[in-house]
ROVEXDREN-865243 format. One record per residue (C-alpha): residue number from 1; x, y, z. Coordinates in Angstrom, 1 decimal. Example, Ala and Ser with C-alpha at 12.3 -4.5 7.8 and 13.67 -1.06 7.14 Angstrom:
BEGIN
1, 12.3, -4.5, 7.8
2, 13.7, -1.1, 7.1
END
This chain:
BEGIN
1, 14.1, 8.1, -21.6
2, 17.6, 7.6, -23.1
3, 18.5, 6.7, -26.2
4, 22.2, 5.9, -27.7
5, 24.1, 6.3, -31.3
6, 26.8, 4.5, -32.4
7, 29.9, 5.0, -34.8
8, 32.7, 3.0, -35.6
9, 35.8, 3.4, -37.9
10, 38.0, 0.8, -39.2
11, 41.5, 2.4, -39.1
12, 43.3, 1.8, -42.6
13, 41.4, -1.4, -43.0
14, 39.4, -2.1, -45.8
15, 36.4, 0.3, -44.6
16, 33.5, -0.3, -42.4
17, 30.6, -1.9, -44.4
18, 28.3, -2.3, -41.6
19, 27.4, -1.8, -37.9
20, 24.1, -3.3, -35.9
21, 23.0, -3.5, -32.2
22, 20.9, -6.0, -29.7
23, 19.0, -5.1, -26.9
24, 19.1, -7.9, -24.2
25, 18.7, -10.9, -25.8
26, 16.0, -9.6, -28.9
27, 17.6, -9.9, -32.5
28, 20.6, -8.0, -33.8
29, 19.6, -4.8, -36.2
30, 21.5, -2.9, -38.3
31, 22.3, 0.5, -37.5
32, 23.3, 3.4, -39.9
33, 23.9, 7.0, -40.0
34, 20.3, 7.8, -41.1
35, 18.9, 5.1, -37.9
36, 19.7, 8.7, -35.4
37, 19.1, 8.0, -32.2
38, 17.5, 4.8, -30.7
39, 15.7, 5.5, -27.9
40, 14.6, 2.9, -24.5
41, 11.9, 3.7, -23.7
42, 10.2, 1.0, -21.1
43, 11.8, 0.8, -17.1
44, 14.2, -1.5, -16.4
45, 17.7, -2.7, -16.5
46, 18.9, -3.5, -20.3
47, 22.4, -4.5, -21.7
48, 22.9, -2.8, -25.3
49, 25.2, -5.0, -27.7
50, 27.4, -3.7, -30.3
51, 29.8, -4.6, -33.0
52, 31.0, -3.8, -36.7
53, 31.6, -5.9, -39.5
54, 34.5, -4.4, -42.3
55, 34.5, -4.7, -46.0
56, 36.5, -8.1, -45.7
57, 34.3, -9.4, -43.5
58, 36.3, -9.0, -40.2
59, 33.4, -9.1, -37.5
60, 34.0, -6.9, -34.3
61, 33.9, -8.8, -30.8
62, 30.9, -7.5, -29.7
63, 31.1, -4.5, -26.9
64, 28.5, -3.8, -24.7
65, 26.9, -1.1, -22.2
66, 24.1, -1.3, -19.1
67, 21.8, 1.5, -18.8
68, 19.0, 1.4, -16.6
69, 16.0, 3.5, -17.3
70, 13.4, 4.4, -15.0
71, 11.2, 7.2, -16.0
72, 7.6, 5.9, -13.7
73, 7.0, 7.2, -10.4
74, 5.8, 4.1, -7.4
75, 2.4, 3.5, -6.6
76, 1.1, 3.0, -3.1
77, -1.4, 0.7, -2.0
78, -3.6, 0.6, 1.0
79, -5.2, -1.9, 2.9
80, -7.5, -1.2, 6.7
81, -8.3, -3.5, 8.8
82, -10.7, -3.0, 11.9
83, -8.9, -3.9, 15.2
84, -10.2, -3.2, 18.8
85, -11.7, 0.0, 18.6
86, -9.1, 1.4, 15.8
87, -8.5, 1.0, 12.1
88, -5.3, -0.8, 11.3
89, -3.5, 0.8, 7.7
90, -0.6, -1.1, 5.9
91, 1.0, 0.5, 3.2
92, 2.9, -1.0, 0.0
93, 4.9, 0.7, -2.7
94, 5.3, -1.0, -5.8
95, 7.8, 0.5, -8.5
96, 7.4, -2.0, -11.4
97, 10.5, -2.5, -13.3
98, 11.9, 0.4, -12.2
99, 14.7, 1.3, -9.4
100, 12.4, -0.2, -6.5
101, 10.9, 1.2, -3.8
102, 13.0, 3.6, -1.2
103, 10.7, 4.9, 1.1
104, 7.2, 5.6, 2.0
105, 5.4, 8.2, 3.6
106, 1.8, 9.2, 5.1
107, 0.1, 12.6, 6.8
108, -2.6, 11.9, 8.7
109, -5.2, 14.3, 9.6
110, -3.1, 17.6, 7.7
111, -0.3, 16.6, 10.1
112, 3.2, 16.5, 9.2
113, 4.7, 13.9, 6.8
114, 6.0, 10.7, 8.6
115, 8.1, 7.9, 7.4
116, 6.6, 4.6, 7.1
117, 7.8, 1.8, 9.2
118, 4.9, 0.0, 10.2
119, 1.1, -0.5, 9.9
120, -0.6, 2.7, 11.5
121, -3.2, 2.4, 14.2
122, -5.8, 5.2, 13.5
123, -8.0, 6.2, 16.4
124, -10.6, 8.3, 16.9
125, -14.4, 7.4, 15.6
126, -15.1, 8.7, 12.4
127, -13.6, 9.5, 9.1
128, -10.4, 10.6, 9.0
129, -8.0, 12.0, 5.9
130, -4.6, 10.2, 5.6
131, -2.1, 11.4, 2.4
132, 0.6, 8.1, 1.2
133, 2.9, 8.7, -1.2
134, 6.1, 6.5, -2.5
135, 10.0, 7.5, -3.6
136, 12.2, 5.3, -5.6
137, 15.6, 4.6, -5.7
138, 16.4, 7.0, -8.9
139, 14.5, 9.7, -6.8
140, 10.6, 9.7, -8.6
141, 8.3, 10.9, -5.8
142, 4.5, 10.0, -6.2
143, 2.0, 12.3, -6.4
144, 0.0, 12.2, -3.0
145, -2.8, 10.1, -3.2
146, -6.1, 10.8, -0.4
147, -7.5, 7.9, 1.3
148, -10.5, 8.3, 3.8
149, -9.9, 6.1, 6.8
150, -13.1, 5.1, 9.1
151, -12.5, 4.2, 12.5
152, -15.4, 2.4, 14.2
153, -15.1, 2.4, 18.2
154, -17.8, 0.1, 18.8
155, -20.0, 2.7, 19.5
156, -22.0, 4.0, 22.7
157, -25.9, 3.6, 22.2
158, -26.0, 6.0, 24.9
159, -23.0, 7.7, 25.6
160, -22.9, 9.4, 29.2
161, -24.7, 6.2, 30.4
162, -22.9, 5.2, 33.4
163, -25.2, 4.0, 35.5
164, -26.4, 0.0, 35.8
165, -29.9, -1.0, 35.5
166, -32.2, -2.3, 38.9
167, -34.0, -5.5, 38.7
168, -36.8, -6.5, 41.0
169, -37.4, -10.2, 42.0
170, -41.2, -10.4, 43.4
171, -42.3, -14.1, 45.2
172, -45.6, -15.7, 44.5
173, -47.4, -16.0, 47.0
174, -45.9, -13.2, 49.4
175, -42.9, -14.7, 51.4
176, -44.9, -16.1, 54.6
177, -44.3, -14.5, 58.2
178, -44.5, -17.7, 60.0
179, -43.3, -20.9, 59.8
180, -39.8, -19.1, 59.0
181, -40.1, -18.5, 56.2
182, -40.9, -21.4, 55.1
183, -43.0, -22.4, 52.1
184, -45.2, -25.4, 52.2
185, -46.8, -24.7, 48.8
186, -44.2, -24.5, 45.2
187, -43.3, -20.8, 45.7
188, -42.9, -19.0, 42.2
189, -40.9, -15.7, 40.9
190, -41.0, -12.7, 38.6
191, -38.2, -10.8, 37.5
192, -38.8, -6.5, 36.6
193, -36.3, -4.1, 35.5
194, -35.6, -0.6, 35.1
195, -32.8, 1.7, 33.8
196, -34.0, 5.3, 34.9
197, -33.4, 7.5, 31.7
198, -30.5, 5.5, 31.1
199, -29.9, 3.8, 27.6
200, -32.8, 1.3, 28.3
201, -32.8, -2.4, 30.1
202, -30.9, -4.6, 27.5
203, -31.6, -8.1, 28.9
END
């Protein structure tokens, strides 16, 4: 964090009888020799006001100076959403009231670091171990921060199951010989299924 001192002289006026300070808009405070060094210590961009005031009472036009402190690295958060077989991840980096965000960056997997320019679409059922990680403007990098993204595929009860099930239709009474097949009684019909050593008949 930086801090400032001040010091100010009054030529061969009557002397300097006293000096004080503002930060922003907050309230004017004296300064003196034995004040040292006041420090600013909270991110962000602040104007420092200055002036002097002489033994006659001759007040200083106020000077000024910006600094802007930023002394807190970014955070990264992530979201996931599920999408068609894959897990969606969008990253945001939030600096605060510091510099602002610059960049952002993931590994996924132990792979290399890649700049983020988009939502990633992780494949690939199962867990998987992505590393984020925000820089700011003044050059603060966050520390890496593990998340553990699950992909879920949809799943295969049965994977290696390629093969469609056989359904048998059986006529009650037995389709006649004669009459061409016609039926001069209500005819009625049962329906069996089988899936070999498939994943099983589902419906």
């Amino acid at each position: 964090a930086p801090s400032f001192t001040l010091s100010a002289t009054d030529g061969d006026g009557s002397g300097v009888a006293s000096t004080e300070y503002r930060i922003g808009e907050g309230e004017w405070t004296a300064y003196t020799e034995s004040s040292g060094a006041v420090e600013i210590t909270e991110d962000g961009t602040y104007t420092v006001h200055f002036r002097s005031t002489d033994e006659a009472e001759n007040v200083e036009e106020a000077g000024s100076a910006t600094v802007k402190v930023d002394t807190t690295a970014p955070v990264t958060t992530v979201s996931q959403a599920p999408q068609d077989g894959a897990t969606v991840v969008t990253l945001t980096g939030d600096d605060g009231e510091g510099s602002g965000v610059a960049g952002i960056e993931y590994q996924l997997d132990g792979g290399e670091w890649v700049a983020y320019t988009e939502p990633v679409r992780v494949t690939g059922a199962g867990e998987h171990t992505m590393l984020v990680r925000s820089t700011d403007t003044a050059g603060l990098v966050e520390e890496a921060q593990s998340v553990t993204v699950t992909v879920d595929d949809g799943g295969d009860p049965e994977p290696g199951d390629t093969t469609a099930p056989t359904t048998t239709l059986t006529w009650s009474p037995a389709q006649p010989d004669g009459k061409a097949g016609w039926y001069t009684t209500a005819p009625s019909f049962t329906l069996s299924a089988t899936d070999g050593d498939g994943s099983g008949v589902a419906s």
